[in-house]
N, CA, C and O atoms as a printed pandas DataFrame, in Angstrom:
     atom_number atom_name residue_name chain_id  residue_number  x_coord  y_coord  z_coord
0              1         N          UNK        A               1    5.665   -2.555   -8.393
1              2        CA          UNK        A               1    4.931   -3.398   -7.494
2              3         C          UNK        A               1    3.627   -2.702   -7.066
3              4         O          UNK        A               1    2.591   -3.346   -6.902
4              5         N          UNK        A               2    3.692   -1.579   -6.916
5              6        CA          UNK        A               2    2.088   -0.491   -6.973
6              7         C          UNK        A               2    1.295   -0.866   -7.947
7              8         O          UNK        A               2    0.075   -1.020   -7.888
8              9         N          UNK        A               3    2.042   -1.021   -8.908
9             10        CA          UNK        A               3    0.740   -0.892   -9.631
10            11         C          UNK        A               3    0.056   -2.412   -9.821
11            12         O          UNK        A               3   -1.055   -2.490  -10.345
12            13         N          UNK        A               4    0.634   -3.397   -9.455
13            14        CA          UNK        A               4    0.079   -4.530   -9.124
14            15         C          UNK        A               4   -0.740   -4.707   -8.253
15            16         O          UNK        A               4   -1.686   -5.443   -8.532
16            17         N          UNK        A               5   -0.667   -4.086   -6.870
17            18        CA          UNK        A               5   -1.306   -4.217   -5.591
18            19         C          UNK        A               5   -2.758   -3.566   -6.246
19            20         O          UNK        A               5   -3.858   -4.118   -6.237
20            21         N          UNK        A               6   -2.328   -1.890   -6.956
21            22        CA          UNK        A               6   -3.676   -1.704   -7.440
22            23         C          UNK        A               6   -4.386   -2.147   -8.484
23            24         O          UNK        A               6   -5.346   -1.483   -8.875
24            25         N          UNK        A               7   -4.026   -3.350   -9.109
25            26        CA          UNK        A               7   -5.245   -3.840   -9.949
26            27         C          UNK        A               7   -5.410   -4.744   -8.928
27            28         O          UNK        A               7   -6.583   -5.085   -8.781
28            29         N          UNK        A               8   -4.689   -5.202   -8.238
29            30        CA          UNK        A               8   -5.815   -6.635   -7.412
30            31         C          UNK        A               8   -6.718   -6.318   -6.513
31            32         O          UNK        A               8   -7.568   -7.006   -5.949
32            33         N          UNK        A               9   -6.236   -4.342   -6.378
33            34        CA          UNK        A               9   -7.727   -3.593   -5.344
34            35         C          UNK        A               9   -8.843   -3.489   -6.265
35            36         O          UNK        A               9  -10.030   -3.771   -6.101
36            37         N          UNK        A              10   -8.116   -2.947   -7.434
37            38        CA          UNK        A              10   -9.165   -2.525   -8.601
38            39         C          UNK        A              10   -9.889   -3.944   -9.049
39            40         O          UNK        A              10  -11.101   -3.735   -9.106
40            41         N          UNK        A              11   -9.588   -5.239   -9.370
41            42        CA          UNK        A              11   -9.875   -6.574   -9.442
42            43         C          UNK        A              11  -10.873   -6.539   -8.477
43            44         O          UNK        A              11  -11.946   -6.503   -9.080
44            45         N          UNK        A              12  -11.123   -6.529   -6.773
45            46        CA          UNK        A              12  -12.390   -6.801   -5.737
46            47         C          UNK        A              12  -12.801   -5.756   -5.622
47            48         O          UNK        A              12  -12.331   -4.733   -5.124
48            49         N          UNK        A              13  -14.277   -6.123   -6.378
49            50        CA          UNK        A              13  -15.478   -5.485   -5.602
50            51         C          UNK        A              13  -15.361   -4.772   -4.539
51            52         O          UNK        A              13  -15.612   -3.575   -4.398
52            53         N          UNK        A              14  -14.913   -5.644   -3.666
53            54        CA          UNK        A              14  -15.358   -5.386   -2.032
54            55         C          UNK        A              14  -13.865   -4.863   -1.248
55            56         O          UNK        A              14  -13.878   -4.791   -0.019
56            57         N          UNK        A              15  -12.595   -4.505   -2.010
57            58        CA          UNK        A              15  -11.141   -3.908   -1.484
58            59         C          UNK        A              15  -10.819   -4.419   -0.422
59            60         O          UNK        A              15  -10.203   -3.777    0.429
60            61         N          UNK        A              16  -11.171   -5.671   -0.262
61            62        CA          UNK        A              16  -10.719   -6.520    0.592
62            63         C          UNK        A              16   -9.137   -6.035    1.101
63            64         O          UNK        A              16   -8.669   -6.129    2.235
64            65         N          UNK        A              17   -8.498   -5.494   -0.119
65            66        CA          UNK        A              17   -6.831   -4.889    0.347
66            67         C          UNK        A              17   -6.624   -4.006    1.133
67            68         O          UNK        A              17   -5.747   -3.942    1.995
68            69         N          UNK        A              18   -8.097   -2.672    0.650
69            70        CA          UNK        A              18   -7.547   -1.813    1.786
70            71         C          UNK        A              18   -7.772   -1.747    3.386
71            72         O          UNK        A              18   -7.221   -1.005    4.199
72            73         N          UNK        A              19   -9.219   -3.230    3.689
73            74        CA          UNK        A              19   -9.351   -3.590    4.754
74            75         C          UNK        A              19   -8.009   -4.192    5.213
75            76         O          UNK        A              19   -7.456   -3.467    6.040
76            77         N          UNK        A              20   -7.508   -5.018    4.990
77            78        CA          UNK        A              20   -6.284   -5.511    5.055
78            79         C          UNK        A              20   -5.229   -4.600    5.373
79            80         O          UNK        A              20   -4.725   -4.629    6.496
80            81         N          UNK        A              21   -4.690   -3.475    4.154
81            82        CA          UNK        A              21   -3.694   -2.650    4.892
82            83         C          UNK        A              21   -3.926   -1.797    6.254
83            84         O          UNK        A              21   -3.094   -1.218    6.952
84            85         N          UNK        A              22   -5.505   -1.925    6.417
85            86        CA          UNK        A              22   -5.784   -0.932    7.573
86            87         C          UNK        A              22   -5.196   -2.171    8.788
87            88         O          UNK        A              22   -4.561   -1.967    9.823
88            89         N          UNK        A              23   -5.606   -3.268    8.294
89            90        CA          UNK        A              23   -5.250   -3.800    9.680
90            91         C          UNK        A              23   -3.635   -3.956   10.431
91            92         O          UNK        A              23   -3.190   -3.924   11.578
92            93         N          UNK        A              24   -3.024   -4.162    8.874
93            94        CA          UNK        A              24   -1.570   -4.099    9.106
94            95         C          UNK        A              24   -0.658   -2.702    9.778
95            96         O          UNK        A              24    0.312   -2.658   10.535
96            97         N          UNK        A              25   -1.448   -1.669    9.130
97            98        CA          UNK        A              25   -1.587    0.037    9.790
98            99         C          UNK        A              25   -1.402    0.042   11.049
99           100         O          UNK        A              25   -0.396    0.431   11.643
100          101         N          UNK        A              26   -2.928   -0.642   11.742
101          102        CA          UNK        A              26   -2.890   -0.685   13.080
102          103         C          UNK        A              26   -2.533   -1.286   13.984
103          104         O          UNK        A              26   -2.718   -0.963   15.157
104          105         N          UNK        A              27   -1.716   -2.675   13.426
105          106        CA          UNK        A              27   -0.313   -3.661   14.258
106          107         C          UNK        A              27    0.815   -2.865   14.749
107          108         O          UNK        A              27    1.464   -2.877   15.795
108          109         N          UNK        A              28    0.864   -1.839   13.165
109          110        CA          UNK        A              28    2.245   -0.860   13.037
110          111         C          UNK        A              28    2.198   -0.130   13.734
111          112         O          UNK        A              28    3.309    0.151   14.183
112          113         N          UNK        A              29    1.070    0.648   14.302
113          114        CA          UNK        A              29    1.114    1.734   14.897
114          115         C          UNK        A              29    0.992    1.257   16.269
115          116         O          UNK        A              29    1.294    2.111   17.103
116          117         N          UNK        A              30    0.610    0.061   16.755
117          118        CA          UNK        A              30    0.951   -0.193   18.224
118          119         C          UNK        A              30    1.909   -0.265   18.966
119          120         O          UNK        A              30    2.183    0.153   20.090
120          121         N          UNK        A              31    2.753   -1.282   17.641
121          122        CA          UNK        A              31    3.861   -1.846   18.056
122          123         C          UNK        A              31    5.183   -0.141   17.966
123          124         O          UNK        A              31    6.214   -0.036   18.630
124          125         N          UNK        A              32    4.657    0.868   16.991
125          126        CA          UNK        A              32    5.752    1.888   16.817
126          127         C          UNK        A              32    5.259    2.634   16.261
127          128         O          UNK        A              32    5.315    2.661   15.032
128          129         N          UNK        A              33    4.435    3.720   17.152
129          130        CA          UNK        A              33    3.368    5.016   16.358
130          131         C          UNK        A              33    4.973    5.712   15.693
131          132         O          UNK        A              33    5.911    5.726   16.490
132          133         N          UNK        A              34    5.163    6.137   14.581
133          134        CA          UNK        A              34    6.025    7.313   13.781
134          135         C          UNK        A              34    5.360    8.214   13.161
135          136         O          UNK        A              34    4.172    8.160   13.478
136          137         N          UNK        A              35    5.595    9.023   12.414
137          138        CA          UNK        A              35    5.108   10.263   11.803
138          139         C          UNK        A              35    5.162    9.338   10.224
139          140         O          UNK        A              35    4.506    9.824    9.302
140          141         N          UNK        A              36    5.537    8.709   10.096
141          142        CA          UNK        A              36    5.147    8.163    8.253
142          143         C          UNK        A              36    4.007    7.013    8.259
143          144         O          UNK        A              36    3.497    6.658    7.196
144          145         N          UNK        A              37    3.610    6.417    9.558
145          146        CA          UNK        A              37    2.528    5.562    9.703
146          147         C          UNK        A              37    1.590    6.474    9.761
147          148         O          UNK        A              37    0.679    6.201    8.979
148          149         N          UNK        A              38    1.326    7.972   10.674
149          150        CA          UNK        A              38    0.643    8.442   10.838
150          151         C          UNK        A              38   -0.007    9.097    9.614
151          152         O          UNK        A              38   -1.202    9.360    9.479
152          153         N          UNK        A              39    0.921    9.299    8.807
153          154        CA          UNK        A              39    0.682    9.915    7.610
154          155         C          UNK        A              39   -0.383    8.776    6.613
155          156         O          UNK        A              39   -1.411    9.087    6.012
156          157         N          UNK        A              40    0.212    7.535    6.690
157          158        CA          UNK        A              40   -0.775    6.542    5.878
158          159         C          UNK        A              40   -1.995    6.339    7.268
159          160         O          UNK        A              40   -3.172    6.184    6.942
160          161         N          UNK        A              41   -1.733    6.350    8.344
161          162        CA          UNK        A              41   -3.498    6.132    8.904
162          163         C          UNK        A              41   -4.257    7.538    8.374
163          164         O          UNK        A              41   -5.481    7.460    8.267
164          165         N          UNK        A              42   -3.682    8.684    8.069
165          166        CA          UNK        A              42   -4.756    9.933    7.583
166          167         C          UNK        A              42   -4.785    9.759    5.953
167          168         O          UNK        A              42   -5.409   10.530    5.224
168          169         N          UNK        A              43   -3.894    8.451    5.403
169          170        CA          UNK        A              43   -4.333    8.779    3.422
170          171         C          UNK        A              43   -5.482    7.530    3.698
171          172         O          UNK        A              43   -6.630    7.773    3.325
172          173         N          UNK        A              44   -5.205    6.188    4.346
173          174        CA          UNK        A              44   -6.388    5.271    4.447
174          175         C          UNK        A              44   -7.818    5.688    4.705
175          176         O          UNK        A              44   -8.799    5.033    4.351
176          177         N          UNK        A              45   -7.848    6.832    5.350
177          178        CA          UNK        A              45   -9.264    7.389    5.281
178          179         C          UNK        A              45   -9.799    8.187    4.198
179          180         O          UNK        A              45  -10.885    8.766    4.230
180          181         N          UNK        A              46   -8.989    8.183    3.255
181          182        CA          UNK        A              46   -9.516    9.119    1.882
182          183         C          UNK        A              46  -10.719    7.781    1.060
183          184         O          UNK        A              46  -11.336    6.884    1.635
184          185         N          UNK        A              47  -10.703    7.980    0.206
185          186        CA          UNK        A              47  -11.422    7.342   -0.753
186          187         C          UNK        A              47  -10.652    6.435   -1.565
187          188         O          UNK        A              47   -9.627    7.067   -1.821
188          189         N          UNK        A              48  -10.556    4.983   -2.266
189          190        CA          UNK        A              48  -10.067    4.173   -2.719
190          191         C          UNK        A              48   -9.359    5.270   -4.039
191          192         O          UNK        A              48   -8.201    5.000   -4.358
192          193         N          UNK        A              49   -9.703    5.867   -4.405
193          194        CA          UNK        A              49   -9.532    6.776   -5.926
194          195         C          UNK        A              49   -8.051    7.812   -5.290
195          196         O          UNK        A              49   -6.941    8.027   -5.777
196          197         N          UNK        A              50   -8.623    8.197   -4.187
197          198        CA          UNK        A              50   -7.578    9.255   -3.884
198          199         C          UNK        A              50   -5.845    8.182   -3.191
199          200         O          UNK        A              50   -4.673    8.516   -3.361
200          201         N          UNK        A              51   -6.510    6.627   -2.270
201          202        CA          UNK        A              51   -5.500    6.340   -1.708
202          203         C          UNK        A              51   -4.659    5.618   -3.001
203          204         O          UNK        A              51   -3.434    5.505   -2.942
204          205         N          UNK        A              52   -5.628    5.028   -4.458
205          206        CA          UNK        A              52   -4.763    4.773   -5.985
206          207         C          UNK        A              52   -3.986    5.934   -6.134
207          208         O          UNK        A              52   -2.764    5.787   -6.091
208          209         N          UNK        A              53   -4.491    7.164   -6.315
209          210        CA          UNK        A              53   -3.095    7.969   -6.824
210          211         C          UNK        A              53   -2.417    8.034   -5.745
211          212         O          UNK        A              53   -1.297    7.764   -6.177
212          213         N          UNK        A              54   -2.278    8.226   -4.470
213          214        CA          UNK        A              54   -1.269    8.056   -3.369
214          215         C          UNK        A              54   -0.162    6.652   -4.077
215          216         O          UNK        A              54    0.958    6.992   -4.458
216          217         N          UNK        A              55   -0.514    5.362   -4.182
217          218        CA          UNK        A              55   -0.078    4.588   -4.860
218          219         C          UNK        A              55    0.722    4.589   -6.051
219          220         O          UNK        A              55    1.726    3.879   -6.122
220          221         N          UNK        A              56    0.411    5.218   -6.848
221          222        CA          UNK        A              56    0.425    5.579   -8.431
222          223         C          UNK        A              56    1.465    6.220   -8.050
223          224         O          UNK        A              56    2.548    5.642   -8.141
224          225         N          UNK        A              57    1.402    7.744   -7.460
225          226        CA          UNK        A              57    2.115    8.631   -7.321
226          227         C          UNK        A              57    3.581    8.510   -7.962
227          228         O          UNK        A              57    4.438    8.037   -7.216
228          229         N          UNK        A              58    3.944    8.857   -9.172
229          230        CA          UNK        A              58    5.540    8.659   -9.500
230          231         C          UNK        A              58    6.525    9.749   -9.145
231          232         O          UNK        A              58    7.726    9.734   -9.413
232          233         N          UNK        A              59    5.963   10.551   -8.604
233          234        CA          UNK        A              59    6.917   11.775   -8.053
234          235         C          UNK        A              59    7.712   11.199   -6.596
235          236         O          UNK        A              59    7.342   10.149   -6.070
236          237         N          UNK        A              60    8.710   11.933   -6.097
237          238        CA          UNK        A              60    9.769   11.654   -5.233
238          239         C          UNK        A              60    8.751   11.235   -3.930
239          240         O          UNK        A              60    8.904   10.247   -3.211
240          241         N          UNK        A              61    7.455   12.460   -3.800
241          242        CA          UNK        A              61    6.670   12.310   -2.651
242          243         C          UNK        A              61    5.844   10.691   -2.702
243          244         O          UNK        A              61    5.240   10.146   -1.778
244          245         N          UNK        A              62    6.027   10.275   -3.850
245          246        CA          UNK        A              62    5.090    9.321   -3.863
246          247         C          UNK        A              62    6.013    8.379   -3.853
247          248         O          UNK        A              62    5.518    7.311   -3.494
248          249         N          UNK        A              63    7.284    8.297   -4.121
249          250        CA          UNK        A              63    8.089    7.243   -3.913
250          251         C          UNK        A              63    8.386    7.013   -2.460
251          252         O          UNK        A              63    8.452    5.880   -1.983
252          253         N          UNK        A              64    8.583    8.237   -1.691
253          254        CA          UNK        A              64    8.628    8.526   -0.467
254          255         C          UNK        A              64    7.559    7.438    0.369
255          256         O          UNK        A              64    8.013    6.354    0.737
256          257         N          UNK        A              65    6.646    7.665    0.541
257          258        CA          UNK        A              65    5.235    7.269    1.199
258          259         C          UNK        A              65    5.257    6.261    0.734
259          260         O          UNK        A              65    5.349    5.461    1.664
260          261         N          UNK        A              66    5.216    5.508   -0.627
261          262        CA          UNK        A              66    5.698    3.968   -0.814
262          263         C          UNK        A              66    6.245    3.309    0.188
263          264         O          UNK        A              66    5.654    2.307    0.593
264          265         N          UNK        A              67    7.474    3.711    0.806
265          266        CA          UNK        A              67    8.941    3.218    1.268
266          267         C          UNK        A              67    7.989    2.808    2.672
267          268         O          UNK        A              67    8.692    2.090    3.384
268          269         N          UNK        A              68    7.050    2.960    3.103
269          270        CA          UNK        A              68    6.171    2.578    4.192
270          271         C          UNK        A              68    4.786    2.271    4.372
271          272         O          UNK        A              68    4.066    2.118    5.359
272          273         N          UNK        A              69    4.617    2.225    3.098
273          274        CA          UNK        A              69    3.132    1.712    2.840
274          275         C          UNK        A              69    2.878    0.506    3.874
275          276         O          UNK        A              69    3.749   -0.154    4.442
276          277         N          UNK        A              70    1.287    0.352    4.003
277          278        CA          UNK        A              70    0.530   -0.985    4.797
278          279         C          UNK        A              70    0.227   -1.562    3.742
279          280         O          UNK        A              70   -0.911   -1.948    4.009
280          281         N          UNK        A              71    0.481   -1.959    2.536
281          282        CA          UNK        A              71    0.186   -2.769    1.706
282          283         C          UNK        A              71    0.602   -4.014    1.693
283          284         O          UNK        A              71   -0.152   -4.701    1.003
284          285         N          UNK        A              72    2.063   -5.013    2.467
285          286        CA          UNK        A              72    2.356   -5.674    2.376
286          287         C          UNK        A              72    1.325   -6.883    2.712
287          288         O          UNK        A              72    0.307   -6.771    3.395
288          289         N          UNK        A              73    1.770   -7.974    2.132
289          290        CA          UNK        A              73    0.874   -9.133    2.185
290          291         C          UNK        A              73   -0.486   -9.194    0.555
291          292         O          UNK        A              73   -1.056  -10.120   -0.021
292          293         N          UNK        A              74   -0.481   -7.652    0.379
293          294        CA          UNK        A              74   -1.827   -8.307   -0.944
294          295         C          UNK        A              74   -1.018   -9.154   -2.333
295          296         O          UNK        A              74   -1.602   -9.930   -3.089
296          297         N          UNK        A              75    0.288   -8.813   -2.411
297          298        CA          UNK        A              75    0.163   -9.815   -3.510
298          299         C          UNK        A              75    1.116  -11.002   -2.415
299          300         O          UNK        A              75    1.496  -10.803   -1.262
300          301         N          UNK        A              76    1.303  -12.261   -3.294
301          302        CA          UNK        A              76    1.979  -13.755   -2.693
302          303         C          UNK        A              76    3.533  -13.024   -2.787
303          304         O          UNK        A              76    4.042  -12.214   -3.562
304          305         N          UNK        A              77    3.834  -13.497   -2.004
305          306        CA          UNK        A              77    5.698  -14.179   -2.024
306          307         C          UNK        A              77    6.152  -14.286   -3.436
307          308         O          UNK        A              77    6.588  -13.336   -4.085
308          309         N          UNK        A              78    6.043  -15.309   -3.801
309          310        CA          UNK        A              78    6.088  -15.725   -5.357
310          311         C          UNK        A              78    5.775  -14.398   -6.072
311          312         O          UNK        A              78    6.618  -14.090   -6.915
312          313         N          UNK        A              79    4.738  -13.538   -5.917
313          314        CA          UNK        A              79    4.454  -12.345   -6.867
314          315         C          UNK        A              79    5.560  -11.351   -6.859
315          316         O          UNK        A              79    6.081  -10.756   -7.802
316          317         N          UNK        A              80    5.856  -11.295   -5.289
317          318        CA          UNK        A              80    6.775  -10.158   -5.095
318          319         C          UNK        A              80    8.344  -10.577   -6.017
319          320         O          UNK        A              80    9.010   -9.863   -6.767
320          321         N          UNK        A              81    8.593  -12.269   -5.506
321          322        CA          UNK        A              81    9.966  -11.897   -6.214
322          323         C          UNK        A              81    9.958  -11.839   -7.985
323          324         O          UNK        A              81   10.811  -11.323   -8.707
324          325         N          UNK        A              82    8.755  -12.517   -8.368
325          326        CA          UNK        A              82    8.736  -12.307   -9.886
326          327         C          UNK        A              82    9.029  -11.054   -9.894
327          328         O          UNK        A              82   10.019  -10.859  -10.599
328          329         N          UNK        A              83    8.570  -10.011   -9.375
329          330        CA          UNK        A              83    8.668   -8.455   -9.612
330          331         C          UNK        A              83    9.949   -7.831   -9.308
331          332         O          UNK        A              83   10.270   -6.768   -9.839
332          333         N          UNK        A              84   10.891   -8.605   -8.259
333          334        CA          UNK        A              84   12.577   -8.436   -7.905
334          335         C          UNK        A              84   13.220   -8.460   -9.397
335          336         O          UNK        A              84   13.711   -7.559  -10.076
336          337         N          UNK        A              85   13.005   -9.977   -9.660
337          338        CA          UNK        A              85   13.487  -10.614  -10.823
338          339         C          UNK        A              85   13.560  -10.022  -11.933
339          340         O          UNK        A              85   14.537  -10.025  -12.682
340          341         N          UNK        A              86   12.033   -9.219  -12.185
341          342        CA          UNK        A              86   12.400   -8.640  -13.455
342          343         C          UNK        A              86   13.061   -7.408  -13.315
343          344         O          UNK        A              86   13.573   -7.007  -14.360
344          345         N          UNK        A              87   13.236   -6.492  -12.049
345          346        CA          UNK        A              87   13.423   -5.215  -12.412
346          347         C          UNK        A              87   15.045   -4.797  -12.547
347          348         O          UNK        A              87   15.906   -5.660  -12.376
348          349         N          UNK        A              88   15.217   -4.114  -12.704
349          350        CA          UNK        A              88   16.616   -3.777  -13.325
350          351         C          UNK        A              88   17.582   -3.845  -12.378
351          352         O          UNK        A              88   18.754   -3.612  -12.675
């Protein structure tokens, strides 16, 4: 499902997504500052290149930081469960 979210960042010009996860970031962190939100409000300030391999990341750490990503909402409903559906 990462690597979907990042072609539809990589798809706009303008990363309309990562404006987006910032905003979802900062709902999260009102409603329940933790130490794994805090960790994605300090990768959202990197550079689109550095927060893709954060994304990408296939190691345990990167599966890790997944498990709480602000990404939800860039792809549809419909996208997500096609992606349930197919996986094993």
């Amino acid at each position: 499902m990462a690597r979907a979210i990042v072609a539809r960042i990589d798809a706009d010009p303008d990363r309309c997504g990562l404006d987006h996860a910032r905003r979802v970031l900062e709902r999260w962190l009102a409603a329940r500052p933790c130490p794994a939100l805090r960790e994605w409000e300090r990768i959202l300030q990197r550079s689109w290149t550095e927060i893709r391999e954060v994304l990408l990341d296939p190691s345990e750490e990167g599966r890790r930081l997944r498990q709480s990503d602000p990404f939800c909402g860039i792809l549809t409903p419909q996208e997500r469960w096609e992606f349930y559906r197919a996986s094993p």
